[in-house]
One Martini backbone bead per residue (centre of mass of N, CA, C, O) as a GRO file, in nm:
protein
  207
    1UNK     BB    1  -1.396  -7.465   0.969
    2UNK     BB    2  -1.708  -7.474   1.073
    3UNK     BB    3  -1.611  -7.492   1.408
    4UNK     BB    4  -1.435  -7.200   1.405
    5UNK     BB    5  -1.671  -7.055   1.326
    6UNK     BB    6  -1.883  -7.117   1.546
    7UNK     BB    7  -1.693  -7.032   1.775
    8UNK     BB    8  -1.601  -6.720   1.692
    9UNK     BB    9  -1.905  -6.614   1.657
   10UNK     BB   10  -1.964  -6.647   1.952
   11UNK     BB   11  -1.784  -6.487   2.064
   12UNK     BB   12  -1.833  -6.238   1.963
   13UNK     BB   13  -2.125  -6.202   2.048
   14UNK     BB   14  -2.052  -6.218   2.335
   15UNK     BB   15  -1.882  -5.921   2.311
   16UNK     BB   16  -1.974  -5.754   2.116
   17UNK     BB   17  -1.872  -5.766   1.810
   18UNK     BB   18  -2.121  -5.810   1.558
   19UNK     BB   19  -2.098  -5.539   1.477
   20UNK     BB   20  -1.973  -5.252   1.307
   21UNK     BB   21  -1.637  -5.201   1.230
   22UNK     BB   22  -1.353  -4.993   1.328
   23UNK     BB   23  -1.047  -5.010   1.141
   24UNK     BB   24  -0.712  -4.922   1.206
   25UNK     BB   25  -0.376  -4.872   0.988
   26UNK     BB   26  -0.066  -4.790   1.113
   27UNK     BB   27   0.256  -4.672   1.035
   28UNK     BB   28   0.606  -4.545   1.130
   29UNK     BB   29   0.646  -4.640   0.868
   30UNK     BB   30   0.752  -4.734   0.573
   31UNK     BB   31   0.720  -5.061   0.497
   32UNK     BB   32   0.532  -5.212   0.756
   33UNK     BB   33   0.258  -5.388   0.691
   34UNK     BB   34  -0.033  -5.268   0.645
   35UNK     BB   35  -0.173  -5.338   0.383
   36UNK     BB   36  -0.148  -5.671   0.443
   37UNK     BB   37  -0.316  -5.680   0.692
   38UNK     BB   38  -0.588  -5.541   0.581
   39UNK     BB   39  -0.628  -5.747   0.412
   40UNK     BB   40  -0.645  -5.991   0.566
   41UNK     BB   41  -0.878  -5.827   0.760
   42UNK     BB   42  -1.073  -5.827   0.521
   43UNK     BB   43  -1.085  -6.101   0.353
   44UNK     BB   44  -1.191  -6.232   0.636
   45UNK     BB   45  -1.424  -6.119   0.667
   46UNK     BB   46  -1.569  -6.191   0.408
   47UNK     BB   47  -1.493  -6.530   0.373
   48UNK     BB   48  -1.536  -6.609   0.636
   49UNK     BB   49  -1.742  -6.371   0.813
   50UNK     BB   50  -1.967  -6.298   0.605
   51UNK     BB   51  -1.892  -5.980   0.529
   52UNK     BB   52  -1.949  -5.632   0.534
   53UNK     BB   53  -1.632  -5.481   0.336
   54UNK     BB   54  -1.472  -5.168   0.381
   55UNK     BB   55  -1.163  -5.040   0.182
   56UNK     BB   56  -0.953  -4.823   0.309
   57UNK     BB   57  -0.739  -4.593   0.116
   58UNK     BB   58  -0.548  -4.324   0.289
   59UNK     BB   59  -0.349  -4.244   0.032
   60UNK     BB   60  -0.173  -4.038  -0.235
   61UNK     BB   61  -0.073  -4.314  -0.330
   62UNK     BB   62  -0.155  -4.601  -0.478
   63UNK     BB   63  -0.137  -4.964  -0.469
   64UNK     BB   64  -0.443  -5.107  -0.543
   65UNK     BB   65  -0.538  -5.027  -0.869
   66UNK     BB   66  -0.390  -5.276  -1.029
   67UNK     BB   67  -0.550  -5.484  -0.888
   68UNK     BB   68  -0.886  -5.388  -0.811
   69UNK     BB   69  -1.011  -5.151  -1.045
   70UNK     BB   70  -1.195  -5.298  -1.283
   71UNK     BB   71  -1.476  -5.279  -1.071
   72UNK     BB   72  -1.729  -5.078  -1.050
   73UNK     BB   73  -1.844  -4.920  -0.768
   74UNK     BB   74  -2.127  -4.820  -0.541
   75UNK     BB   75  -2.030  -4.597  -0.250
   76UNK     BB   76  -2.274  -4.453  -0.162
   77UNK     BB   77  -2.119  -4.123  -0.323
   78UNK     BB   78  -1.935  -4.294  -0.479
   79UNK     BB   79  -1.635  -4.466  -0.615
   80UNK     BB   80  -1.554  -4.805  -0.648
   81UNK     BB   81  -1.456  -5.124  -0.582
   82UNK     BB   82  -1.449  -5.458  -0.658
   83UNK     BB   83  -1.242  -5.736  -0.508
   84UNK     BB   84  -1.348  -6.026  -0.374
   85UNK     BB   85  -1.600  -5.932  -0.205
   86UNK     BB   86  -1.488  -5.640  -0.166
   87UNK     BB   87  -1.459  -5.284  -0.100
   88UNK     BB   88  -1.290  -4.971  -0.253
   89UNK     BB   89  -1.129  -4.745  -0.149
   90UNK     BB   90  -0.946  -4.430  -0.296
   91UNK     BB   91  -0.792  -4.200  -0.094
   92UNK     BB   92  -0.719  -3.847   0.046
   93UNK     BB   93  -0.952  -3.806   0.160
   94UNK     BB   94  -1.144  -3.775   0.481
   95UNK     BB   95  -1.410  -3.690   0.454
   96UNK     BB   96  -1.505  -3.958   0.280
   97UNK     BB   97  -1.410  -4.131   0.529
   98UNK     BB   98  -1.601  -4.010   0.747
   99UNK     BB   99  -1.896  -4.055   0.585
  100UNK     BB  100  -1.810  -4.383   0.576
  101UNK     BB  101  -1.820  -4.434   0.883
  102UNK     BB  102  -2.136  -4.336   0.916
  103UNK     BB  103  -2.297  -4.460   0.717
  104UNK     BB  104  -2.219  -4.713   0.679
  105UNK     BB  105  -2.264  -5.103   0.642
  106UNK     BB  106  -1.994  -5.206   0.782
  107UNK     BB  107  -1.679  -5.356   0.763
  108UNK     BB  108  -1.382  -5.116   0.818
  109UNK     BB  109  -1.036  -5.080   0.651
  110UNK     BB  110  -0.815  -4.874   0.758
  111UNK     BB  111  -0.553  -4.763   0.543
  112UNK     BB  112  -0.274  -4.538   0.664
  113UNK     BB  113  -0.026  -4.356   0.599
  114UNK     BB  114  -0.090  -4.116   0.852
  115UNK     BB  115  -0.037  -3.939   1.128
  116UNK     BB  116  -0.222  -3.660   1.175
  117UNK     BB  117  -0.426  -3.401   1.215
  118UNK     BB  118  -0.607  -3.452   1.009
  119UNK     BB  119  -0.649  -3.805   1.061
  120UNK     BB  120  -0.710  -3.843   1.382
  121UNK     BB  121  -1.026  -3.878   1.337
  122UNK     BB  122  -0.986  -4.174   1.242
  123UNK     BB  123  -0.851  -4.312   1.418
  124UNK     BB  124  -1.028  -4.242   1.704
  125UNK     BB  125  -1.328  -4.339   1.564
  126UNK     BB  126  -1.232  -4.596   1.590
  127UNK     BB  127  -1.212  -4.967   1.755
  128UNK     BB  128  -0.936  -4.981   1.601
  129UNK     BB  129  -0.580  -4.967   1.680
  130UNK     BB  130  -0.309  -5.007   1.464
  131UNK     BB  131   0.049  -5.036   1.488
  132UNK     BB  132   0.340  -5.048   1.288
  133UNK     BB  133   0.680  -5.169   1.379
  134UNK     BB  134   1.020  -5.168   1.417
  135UNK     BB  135   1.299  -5.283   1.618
  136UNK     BB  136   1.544  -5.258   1.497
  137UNK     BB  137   1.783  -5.058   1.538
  138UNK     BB  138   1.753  -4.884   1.220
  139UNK     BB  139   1.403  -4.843   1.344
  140UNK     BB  140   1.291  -4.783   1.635
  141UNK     BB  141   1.303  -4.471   1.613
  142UNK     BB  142   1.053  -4.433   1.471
  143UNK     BB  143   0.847  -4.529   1.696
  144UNK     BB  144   0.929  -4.336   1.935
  145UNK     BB  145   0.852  -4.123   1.810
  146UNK     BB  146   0.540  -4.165   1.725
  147UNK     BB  147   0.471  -4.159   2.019
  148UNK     BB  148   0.591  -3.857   2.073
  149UNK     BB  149   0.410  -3.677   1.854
  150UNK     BB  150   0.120  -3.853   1.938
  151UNK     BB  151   0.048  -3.868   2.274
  152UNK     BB  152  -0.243  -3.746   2.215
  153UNK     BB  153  -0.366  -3.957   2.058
  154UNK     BB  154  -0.206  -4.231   2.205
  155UNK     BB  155  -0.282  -4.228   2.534
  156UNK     BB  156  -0.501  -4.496   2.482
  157UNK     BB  157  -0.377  -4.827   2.536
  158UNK     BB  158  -0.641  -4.980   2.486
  159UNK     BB  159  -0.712  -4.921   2.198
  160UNK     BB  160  -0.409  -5.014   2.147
  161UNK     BB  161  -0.194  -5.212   1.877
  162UNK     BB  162   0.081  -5.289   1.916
  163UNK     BB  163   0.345  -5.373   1.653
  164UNK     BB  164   0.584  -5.604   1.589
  165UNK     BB  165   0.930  -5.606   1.417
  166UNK     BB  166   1.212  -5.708   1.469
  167UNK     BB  167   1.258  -5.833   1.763
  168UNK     BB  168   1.356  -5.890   2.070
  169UNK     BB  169   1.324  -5.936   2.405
  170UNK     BB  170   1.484  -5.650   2.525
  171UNK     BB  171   1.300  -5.454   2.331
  172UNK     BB  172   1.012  -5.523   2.393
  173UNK     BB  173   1.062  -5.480   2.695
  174UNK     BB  174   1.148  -5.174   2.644
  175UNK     BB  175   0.863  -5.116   2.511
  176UNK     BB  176   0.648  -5.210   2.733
  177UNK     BB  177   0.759  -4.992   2.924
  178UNK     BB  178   0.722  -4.760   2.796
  179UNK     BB  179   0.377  -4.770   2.708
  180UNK     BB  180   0.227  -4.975   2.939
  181UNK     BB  181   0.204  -5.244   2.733
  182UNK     BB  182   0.120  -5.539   2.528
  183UNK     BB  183   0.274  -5.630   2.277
  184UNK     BB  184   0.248  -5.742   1.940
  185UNK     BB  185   0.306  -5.984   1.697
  186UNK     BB  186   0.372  -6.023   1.410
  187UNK     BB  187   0.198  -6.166   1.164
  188UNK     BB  188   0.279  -6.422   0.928
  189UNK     BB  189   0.166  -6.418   0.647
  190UNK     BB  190   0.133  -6.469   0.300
  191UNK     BB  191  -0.171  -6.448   0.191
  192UNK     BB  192  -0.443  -6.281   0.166
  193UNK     BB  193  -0.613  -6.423  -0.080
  194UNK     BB  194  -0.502  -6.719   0.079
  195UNK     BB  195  -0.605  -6.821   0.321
  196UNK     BB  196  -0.573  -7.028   0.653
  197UNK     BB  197  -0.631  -7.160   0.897
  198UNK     BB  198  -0.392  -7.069   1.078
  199UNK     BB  199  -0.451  -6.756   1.037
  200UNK     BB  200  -0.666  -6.689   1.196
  201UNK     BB  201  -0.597  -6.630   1.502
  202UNK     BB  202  -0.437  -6.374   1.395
  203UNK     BB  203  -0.637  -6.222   1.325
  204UNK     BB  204  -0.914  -6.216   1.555
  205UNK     BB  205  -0.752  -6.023   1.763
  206UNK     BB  206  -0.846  -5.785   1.628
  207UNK     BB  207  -1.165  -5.780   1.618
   0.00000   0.00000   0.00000
């Protein structure tokens, strides 16, 4: 582990990628595995790359409150919580989120439940935007909307991963012709709390 954090520091480093960063992470429909991924990579970055990182769950309805919320600290002007040295945001207040994009130190991991006009300035802001959706055929179509609602928003397609699950190669390549750029296949881990060293390399593609 110690030759693969050394080898990906310098990486980071080379790309000027050192800094603190803002990653936004959005599915085109309910459970996509946004919240999985988020976990994922806030956890690599506090306990792999010795990162402050503060996780934003930016939804109406808290998924992670049984979860995280027994340590309250403060975060900011606001309470947050503390749980395996990351720290978390539930908000559904983008104001909240964006003075935390703006002001802290850290970097930083919007769990976001919707893309809508509301919300499209923290998307916007981020250095990192990731979409996650299924290509199965009873679940595409949601995809395909979410690109035509939102293409005034997500028109820059270099900032943007989008994430695929339940694809086959016909429809990957018809999705990447569709928005003209080269989607990744969701990763698959298994715990974000017990990572393994073989799940590094596909988390650290986000960052």
């Amino acid at each position: 582990m110690r030759a693969f954090l050394l080898l990906h520091n310098k990486k980071i480093r080379n790309k000027k990628q050192n800094r603190n960063k803002k990653i936004c992470v959005v599915g085109v429909s309910p459970k996509s595995g946004v919240t999985h991924l988020c976990l994922c990579l806030a956890n690599f970055l506090h306990s792999v790359m010795g990162r402050n990182v503060i996780y934003i769950e930016l939804r109406r309805d808290s998924d992670l409150l049984n979860l995280v919320g027994l340590k309250q600290v403060r975060i900011g002007d606001i309470t947050g919580y503390k749980y395996m040295g990351v720290k978390y945001v539930l908000t559904n207040d983008v104001n909240i989120v964006r003075n935390l994009m703006a002001n802290e130190k850290a970097w930083i991991v919007v769990d976001m439940e919707d893309l809508n006009e509301e919300t499209q300035a923290v998307f916007m802001n981020s250095d990192n935007r990731i979409v996650i959706g299924s290509l199965s055929p009873w679940c595409q179509k949601f995809y395909y909307q979410f690109i035509e609602n939102n293409k005034l928003i997500i028109n820059d397609t270099d900032r943007i991963n989008y994430l695929l699950t339940n694809k086959t190669k016909k429809l990957k390549d018809a999705f990447m012709h569709h928005i003209g750029s080269k989607p990744i296949d969701m990763p698959i881990i298994k715990d974000p709390f017990s990572l393994k060293e073989e799940d590094f390399e596909k988390i650290i593609e986000f960052l």
